[in-house]
LUMPAGU-349069 format. One record per residue: residue in one letter; x, y, z of N, C-alpha, C in turn. Coordinates in steps of 0.1 Angstrom, whole numbers, plus 2048, in hexadecimal, padded with zeros to 3 digits. Example, Ala and Ser with C-alpha at 12.3 -4.5 7.8 and 13.67 -1.06 7.14 Angstrom:
<recs>
REC   aa   n.xx   n.yy   n.zz   ca.xx   ca.yy   ca.zz   c.xx   c.yy   c.zz
REC    a    884    7C7    84E     87B     7D3     84E    884    7DF    84E
REC    s    880    7EA    847     889     7F5     847    881    800    84F
</recs>
This chain:
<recs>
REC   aa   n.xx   n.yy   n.zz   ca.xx   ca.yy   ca.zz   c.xx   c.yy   c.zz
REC    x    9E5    77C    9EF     9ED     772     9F5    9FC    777    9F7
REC    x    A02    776    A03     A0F     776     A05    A18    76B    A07
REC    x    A25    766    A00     A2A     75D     9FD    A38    75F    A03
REC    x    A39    75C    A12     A45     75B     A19    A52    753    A11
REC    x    A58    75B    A0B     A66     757     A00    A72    759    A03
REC    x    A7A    754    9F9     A86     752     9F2    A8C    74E    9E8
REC    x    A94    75C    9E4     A98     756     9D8    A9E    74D    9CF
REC    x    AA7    745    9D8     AAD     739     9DB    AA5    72C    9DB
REC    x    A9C    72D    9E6     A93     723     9E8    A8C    717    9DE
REC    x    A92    70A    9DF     A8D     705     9D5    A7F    702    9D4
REC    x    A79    702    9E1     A6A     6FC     9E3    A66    706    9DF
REC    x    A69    717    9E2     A64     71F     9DF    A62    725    9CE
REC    x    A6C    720    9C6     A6B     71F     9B9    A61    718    9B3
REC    x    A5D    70A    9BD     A53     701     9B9    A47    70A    9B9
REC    x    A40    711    9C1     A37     718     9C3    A38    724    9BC
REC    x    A3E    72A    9B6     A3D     734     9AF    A41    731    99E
REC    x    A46    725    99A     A43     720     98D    A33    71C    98D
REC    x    A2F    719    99A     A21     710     995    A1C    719    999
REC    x    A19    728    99B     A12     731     99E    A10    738    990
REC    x    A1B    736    987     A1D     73B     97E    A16    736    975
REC    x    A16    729    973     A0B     71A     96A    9FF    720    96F
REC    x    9F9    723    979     9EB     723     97E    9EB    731    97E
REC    x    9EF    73C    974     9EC     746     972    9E6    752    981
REC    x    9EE    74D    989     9EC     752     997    9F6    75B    99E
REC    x    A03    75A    999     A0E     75F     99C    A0D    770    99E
REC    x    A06    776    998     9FE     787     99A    9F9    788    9A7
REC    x    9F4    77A    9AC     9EC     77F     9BC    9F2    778    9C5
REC    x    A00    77A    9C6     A09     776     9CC    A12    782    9D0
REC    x    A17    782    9DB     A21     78E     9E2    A2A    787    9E8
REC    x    A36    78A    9E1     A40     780     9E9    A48    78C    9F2
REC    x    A49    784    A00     A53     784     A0B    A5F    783    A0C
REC    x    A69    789    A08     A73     784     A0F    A79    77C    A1A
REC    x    A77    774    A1F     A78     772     A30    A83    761    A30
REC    x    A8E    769    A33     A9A     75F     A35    A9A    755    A41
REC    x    A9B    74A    A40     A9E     73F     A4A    AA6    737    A49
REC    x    AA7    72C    A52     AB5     727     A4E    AAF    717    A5A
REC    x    AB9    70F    A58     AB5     700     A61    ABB    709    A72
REC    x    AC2    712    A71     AC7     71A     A84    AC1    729    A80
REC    x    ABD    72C    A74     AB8     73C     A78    AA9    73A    A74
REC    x    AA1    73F    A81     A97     741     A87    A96    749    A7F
REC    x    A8B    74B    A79     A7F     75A     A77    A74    75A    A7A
REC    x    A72    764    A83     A64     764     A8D    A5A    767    A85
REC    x    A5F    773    A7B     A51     776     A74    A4F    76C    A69
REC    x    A56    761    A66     A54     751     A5D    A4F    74C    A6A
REC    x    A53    748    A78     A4D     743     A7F    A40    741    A82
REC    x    A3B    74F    A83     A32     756     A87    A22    74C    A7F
REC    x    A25    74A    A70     A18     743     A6D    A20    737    A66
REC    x    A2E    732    A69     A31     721     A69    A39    720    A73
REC    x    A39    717    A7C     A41     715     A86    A49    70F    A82
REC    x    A49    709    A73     A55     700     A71    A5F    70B    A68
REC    x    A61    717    A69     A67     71F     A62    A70    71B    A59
REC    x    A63    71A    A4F     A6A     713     A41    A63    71F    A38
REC    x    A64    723    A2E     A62     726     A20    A63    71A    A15
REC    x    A56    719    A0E     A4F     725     A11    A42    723    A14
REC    x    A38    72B    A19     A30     72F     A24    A25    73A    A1B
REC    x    A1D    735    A17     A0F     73F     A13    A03    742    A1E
REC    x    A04    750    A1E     9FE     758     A25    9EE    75B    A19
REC    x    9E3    754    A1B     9D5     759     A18    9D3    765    A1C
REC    x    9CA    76C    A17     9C2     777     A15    9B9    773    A23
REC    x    9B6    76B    A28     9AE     766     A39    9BD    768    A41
REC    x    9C8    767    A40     9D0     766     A4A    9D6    75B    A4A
REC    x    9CE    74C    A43     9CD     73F     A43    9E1    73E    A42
REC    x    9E5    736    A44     9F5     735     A41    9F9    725    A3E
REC    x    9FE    724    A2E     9FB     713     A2B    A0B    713    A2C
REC    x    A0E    704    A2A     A1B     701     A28    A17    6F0    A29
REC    x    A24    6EB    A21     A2D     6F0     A19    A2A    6EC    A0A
REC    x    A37    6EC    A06     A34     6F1     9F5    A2B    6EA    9EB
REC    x    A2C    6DD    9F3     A1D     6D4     9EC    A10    6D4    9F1
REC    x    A0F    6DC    9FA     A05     6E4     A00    9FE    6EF    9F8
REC    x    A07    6F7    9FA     A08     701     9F2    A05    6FF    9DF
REC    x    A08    6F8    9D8     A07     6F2     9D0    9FD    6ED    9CB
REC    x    9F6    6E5    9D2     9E3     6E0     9CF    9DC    6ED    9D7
REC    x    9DF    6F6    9E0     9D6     704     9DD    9D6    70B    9D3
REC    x    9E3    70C    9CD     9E2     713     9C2    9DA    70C    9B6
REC    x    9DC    702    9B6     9D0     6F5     9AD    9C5    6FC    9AA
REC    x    9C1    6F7    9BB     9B1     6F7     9BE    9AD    708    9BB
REC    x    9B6    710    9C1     9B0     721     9BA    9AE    722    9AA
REC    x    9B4    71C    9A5     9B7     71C     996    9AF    719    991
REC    x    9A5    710    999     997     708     990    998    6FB    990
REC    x    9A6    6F6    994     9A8     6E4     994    9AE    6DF    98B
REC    x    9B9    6D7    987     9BB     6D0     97E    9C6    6DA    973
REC    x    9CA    6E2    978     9D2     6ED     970    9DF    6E3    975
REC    x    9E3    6E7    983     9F2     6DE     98B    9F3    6CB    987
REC    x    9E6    6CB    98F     9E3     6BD     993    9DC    6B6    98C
REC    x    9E1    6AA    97E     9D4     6A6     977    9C6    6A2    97F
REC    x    9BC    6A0    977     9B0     69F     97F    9AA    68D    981
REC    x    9B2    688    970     9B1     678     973    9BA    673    978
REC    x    9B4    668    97F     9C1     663     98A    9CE    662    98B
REC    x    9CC    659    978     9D9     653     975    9E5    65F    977
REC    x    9DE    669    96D     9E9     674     971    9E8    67A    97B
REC    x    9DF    67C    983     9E1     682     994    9EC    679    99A
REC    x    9EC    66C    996     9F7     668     9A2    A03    668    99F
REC    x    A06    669    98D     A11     666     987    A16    676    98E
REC    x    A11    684    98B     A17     68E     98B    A1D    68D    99B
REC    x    A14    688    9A8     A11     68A     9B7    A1E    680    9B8
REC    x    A22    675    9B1     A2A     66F     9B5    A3C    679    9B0
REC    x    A3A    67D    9A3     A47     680     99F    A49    68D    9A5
REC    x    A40    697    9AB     A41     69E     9B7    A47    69B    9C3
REC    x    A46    691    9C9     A4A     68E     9D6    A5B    686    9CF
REC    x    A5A    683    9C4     A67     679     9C2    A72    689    9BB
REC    x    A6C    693    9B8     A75     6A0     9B9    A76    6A4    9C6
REC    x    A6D    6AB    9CE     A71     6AE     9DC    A73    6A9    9E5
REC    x    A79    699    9E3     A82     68D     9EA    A8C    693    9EA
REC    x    A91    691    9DB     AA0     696     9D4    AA5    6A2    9D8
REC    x    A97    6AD    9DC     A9C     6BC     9DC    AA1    6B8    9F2
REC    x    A9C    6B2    9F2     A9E     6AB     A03    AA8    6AC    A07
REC    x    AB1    6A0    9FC     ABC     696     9FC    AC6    6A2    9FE
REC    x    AC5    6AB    9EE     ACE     6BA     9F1    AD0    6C1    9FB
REC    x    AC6    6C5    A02     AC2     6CA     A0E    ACE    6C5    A19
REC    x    AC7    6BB    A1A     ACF     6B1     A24    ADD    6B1    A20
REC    x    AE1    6AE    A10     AF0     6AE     A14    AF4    6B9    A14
REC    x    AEE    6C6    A13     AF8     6D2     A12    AF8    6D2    A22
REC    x    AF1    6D0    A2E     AF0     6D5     A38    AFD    6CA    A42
REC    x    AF9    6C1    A39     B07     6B5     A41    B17    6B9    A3C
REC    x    B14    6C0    A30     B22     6C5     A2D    B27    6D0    A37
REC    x    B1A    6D7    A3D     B20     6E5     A45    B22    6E4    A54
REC    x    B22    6D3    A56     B23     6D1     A64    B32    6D0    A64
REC    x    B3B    6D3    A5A     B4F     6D0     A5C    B52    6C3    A5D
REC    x    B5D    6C3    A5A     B66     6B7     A5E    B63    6B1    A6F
REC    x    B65    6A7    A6C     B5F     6A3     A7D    B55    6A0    A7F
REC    x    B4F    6AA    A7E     B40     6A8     A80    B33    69F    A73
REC    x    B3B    6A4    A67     B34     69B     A5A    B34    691    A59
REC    x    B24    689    A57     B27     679     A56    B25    66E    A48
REC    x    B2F    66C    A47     B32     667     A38    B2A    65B    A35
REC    x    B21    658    A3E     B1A     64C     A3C    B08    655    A33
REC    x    B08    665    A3E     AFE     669     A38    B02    66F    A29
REC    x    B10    675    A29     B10     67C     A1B    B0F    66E    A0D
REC    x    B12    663    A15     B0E     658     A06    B03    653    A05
REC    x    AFB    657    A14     AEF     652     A10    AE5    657    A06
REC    x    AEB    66A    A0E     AE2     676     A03    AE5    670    9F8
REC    x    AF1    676    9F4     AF7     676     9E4    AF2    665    9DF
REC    x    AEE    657    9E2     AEB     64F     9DE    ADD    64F    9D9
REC    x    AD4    652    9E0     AC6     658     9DF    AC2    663    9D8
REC    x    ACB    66B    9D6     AC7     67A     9CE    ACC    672    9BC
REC    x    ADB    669    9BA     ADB     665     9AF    ACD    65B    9A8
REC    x    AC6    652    9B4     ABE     649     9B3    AB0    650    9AD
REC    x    AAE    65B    9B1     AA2     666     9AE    AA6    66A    99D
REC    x    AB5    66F    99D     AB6     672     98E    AB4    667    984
REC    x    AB7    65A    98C     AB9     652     981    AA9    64B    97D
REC    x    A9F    64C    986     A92     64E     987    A8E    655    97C
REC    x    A90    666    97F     A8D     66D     975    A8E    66E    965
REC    x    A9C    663    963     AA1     661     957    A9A    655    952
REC    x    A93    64A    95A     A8A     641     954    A7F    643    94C
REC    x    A78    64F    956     A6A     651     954    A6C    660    94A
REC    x    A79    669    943     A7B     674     93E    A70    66F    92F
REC    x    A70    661    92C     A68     667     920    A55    66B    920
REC    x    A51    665    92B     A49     668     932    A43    675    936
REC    x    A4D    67D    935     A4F     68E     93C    A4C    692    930
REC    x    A51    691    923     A51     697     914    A40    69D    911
REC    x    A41    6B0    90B     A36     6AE     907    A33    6BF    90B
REC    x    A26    6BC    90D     A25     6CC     90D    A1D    6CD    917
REC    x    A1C    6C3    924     A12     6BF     931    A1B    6C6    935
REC    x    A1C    6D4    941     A20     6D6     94D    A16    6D2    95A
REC    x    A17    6CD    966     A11     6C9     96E    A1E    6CC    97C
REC    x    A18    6C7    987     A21     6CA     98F    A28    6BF    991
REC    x    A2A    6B4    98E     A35     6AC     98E    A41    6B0    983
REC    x    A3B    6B3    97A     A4B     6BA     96F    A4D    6C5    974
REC    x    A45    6CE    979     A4C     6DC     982    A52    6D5    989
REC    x    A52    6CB    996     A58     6C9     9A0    A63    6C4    99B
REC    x    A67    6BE    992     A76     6B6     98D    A77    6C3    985
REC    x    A75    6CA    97B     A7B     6D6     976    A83    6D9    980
REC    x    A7B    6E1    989     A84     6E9     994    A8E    6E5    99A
REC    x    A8D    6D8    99D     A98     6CF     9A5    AA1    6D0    99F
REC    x    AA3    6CB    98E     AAF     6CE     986    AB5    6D8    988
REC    x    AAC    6E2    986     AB5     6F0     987    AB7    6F3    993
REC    x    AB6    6E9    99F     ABC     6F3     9A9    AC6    6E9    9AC
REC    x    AC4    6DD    9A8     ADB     6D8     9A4    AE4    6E1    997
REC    x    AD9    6E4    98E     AE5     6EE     986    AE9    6F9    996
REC    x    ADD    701    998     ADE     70E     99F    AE8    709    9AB
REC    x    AE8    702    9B2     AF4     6FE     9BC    AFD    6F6    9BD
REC    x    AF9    6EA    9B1     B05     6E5     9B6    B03    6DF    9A4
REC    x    B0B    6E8    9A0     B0C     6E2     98D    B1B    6D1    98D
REC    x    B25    6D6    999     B2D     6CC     990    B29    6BB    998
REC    x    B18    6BD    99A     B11     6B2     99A    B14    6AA    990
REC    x    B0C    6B2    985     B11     6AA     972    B05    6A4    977
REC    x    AFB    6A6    977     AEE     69E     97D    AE9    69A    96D
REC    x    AEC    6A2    95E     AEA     69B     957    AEF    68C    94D
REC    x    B01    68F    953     B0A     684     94E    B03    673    94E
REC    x    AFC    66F    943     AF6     660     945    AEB    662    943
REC    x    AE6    66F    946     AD4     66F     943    AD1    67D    935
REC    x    AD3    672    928     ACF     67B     922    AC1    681    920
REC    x    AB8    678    920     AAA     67B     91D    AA4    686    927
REC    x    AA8    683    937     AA3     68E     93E    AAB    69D    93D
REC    x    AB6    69B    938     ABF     6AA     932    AB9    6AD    927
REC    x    AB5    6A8    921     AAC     6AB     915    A9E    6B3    91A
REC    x    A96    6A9    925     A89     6AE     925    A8C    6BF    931
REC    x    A95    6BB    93A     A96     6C7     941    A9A    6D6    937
REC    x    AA6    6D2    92F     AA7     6DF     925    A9B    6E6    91C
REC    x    A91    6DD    917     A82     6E3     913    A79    6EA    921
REC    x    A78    6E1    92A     A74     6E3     932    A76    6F1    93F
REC    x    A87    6F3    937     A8C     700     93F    A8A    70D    93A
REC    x    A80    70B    92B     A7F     717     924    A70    71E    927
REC    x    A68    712    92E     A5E     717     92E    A59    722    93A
REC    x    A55    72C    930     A4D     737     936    A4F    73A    949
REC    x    A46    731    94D     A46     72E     95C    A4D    72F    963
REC    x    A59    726    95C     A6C     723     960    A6E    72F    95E
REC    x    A6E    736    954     A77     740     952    A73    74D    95A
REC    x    A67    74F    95B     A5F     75A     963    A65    759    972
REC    x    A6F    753    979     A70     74F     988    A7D    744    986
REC    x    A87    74A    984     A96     745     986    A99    744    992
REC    x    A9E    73D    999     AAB     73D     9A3    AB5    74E    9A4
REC    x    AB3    750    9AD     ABB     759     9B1    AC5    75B    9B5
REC    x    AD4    75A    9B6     AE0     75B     9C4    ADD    75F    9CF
REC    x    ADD    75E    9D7     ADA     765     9E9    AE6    769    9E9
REC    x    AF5    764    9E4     AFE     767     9EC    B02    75E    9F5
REC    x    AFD    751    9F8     B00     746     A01    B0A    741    9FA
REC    x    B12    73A    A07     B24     732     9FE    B20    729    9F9
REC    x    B26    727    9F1     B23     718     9E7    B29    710    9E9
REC    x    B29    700    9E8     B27     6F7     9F2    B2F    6ED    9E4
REC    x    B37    6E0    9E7     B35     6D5     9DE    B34    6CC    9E6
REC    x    B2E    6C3    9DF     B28     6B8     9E5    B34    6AA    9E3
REC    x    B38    6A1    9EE     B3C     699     9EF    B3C    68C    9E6
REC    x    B44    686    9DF     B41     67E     9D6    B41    673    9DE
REC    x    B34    66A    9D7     B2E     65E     9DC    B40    653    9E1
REC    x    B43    64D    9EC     B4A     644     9F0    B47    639    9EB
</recs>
């Protein structure tokens, strides 16, 4: 399998911690292949037209996307039930706090891109909306942190692991822990493990950005 990447990429961290969980990460070949929301890559194009990373390329040619895509393949190759619990209660609990991290990883997304439209152009109705919704996700996560406690990785605690570390990794004077002890608590166990540590965040070298404080 080839694994159109970056090392930046937070989705793409998703998929390669949980490649890591599902003992898969060996039949994986990662790509380099840079994009951007204005820079086009043909050969990212070429098997996603939505030139996003990241993008798995099968051994058929097959080309999945995206990261929660990618995510229950890696599942299902693994035999089932490694990513994704297999009884409901926890299939939906993990499927939900999946989608309520790569909301948040969204919200980021969005406000780093509204910050780089300049003065003039930035709209301060959307940077409070992000920044209102990205705090609303943490403070989510801080409800449900004793919940997380334990020695269960699944892909909903990969997907909030990663999230955390990619407000340390871009934008630390978030303070995304200030008020949430318990999930600072569960994220620093959760940052030692194995999987995490095998597939850090990397610098690209991109400017670093701060984020606008909520109005």
């Amino acid at each position: 399998m080839k694994l159109l990447w970056s090392p930046s990429a937070p989705f793409v961290r998703k998929v390669m911690v949980a490649a890591q969980v599902a003992d898969l990460a060996e039949s994986i070949e990662c790509v380099r292949s840079p994009v951007g929301p204005a820079r086009l890559n043909p050969e990212v194009m070429a098997s996603n037209p939505l030139n996003k990373v990241p993008t798995l390329l099968l051994e058929d040619g097959t080309a999945l996307y995206d990261s929660r895509v990618i995510c229950d393949y890696l599942d299902v190759r693994a035999g089932g039930g490694v990513l994704v619990p297999r009884d409901p209660d926890g299939r939906w609990q993990a499927l939900r706090r999946q989608c309520l991290a790569d909301g948040m990883l969204d919200m980021l997304i969005l406000r780093r891109d509204e910050h780089f439209r300049g003065e003039g152009h930035r709209s301060s109705a959307h940077v409070h909306a992000y920044a209102t919704k990205t705090q609303a996700a943490l403070d989510a996560m801080e409800a449900e942190a004793e919940a997380l406690a334990g020695d269960t990785i699944d892909i909903g605690r990969i997907a909030i692991g990663v999230a955390l570390a990619y407000l340390d990794f871009r934008v630390p004077e978030e303070r995304w822990r200030d008020g949430r002890p318990r999930l600072a608590d569960w994220e620093a166990g959760f940052a030692r493990h194995p999987a995490m540590q095998a597939v850090p965040f990397v610098d690209d070298g991109k400017k670093r950005f701060a984020f606008y404080q909520i109005a």
